[in-house]
C-alpha positions as CSV (number, residue, x, y, z in Angstrom):
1,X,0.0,0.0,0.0
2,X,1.2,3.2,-1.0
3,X,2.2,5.8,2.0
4,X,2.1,9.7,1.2
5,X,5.4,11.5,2.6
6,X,5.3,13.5,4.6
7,X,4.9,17.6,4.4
8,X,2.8,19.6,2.7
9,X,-1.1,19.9,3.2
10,X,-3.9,18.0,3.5
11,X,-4.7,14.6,4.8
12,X,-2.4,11.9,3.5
13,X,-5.0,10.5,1.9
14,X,-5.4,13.5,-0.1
15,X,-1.0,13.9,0.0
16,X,-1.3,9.9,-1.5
17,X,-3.7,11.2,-4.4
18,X,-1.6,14.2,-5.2
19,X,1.5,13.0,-5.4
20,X,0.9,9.6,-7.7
21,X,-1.0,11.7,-9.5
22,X,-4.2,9.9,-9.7
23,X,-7.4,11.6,-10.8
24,X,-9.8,12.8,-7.8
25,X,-12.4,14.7,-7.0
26,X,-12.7,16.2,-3.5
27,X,-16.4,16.6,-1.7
28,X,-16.7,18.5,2.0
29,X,-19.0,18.7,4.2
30,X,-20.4,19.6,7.9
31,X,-20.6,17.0,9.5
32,X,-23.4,16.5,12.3
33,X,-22.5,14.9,15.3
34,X,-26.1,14.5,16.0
35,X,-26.7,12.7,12.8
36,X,-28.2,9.3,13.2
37,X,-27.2,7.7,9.7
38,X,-23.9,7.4,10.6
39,X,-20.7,8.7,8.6
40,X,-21.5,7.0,5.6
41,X,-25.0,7.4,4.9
42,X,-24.5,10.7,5.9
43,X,-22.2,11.6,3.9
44,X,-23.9,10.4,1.0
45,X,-27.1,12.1,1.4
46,X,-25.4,15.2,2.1
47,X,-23.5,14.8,-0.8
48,X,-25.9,13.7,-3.4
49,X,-24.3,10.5,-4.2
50,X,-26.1,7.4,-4.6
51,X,-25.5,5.2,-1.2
52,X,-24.0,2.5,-3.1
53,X,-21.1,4.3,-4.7
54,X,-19.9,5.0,-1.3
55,X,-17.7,3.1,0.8
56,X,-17.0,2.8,4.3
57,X,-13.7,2.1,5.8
58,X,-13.5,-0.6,9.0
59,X,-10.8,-2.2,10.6
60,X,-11.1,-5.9,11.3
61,X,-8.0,-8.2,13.3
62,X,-8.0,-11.4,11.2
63,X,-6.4,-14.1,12.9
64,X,-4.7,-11.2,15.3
65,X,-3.9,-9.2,12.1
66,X,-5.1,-6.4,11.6
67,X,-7.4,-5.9,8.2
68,X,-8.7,-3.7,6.4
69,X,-12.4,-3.8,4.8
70,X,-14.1,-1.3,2.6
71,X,-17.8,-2.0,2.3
72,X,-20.9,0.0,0.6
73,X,-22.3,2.3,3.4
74,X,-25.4,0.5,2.2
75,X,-24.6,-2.7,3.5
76,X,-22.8,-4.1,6.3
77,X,-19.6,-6.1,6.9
78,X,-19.3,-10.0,6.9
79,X,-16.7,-11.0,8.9
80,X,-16.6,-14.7,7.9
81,X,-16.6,-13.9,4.5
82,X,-13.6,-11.5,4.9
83,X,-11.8,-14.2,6.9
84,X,-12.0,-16.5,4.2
85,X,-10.8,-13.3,1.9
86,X,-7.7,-13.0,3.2
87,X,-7.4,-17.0,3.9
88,X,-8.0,-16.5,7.8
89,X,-10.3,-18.3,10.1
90,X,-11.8,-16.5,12.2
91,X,-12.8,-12.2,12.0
92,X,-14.0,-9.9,15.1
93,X,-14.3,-6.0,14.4
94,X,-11.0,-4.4,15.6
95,X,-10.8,-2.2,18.6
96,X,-11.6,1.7,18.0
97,X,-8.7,2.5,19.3
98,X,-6.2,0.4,17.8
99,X,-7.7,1.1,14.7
100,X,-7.0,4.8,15.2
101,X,-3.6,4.0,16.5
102,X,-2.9,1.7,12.9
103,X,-4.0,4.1,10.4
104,X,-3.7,7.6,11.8
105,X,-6.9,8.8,11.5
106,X,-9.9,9.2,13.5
107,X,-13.3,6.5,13.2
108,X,-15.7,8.4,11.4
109,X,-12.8,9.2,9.1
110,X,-10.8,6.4,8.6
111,X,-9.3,6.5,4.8
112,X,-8.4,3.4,3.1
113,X,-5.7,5.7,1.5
114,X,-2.4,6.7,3.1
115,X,-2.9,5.0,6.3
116,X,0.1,5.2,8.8
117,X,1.2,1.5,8.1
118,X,0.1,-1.3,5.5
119,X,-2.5,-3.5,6.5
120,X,-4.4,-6.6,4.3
121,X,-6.7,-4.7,2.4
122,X,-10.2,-6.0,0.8
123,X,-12.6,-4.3,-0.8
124,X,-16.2,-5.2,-1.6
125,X,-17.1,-6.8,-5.0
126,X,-19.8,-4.1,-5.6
127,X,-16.5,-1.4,-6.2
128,X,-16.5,-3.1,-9.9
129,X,-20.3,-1.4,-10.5
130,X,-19.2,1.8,-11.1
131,X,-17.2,4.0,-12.7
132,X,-16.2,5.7,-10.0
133,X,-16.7,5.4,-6.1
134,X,-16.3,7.4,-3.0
135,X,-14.4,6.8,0.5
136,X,-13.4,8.9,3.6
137,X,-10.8,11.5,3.1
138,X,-8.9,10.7,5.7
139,X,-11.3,13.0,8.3
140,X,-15.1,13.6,9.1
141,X,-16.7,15.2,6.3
142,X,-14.3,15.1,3.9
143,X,-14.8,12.6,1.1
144,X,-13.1,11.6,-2.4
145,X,-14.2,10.0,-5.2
146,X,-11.8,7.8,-7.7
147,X,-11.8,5.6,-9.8
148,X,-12.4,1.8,-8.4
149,X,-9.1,0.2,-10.5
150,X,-7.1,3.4,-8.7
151,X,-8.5,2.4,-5.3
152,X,-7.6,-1.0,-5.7
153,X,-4.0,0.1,-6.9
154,X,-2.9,2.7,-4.6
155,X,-4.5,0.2,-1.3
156,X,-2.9,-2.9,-3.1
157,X,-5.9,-4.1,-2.3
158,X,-8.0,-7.7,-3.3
159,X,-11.9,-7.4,-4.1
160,X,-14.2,-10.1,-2.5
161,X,-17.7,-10.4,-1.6
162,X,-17.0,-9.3,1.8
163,X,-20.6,-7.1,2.2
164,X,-24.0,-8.3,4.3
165,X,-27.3,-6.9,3.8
């Protein structure tokens, strides 16, 4: 998985995107802490976007390992099935704060992209339905939409049916 260096501004997420020069489009918005959608859906209705293009960013320990999953905000996570994604045995959703401490960024705006170290990454078969899909910025209310062949690239991720529901 691709790092950003250091410097400059922005998220490294949006650092990541700059520098290897891959084609993005940045959306902002408030975000409500009172908001009962959570991050996702919320983003995605104040947004515009159709809930299935967007993706949410959780951190699972697979066999102690930590993992990352990227699902449709739509939908929810199957753990067995990403076990089996990454040839493990057994899933459990990872701790907040470890996942915090692993990727640098905050829940609610954990970023697939330009996370503080590498981690397994899978993402959801549904990415391959559009043309282009949308994931956390790398804080709340910031989101950025790429194409799905560039998220699988710069995450050196593998796509599974990893979503429930």
């Amino acid at each position: 998985m691709a790092r950003a260096k250091s410097g400059g501004t922005g998220t490294p997420a949006l650092l990541l995107l700059t520098e290897t020069g891959t084609p993005h489009t940045v959306h902002t918005y408030e975000h409500d802490p009172r908001s009962d959608l959570g991050y996702g859906l919320e983003a995605a209705t104040v947004l515009g976007l159709d809930p299935g293009q967007v993706f949410k960013t959780l951190m699972a320990e697979v066999d102690g390992t930590l993992t990352v999953a990227v699902v449709p905000v739509t939908g929810m996570l199957d753990l067995k099935a990403l076990a089996h994604a990454v040839g493990g045995k057994r899933a459990a959703m990872a701790d907040r704060a470890d996942a915090e401490r692993a990727t640098g960024y905050v829940a609610g705006g954990i970023s697939p992209l330009g996370q503080k170290a590498a981690h397994p990454t899978v993402l959801d078969e549904t990415v391959w339905l559009y043309d282009q899909v949308y994931v956390s910025g790398g804080r709340r209310g910031l989101d950025v939409g790429l194409a799905p062949d560039d998220l699988v690239r710069l995450t050196d991720a593998h796509v599974a049916p990893i979503a429930a529901g």
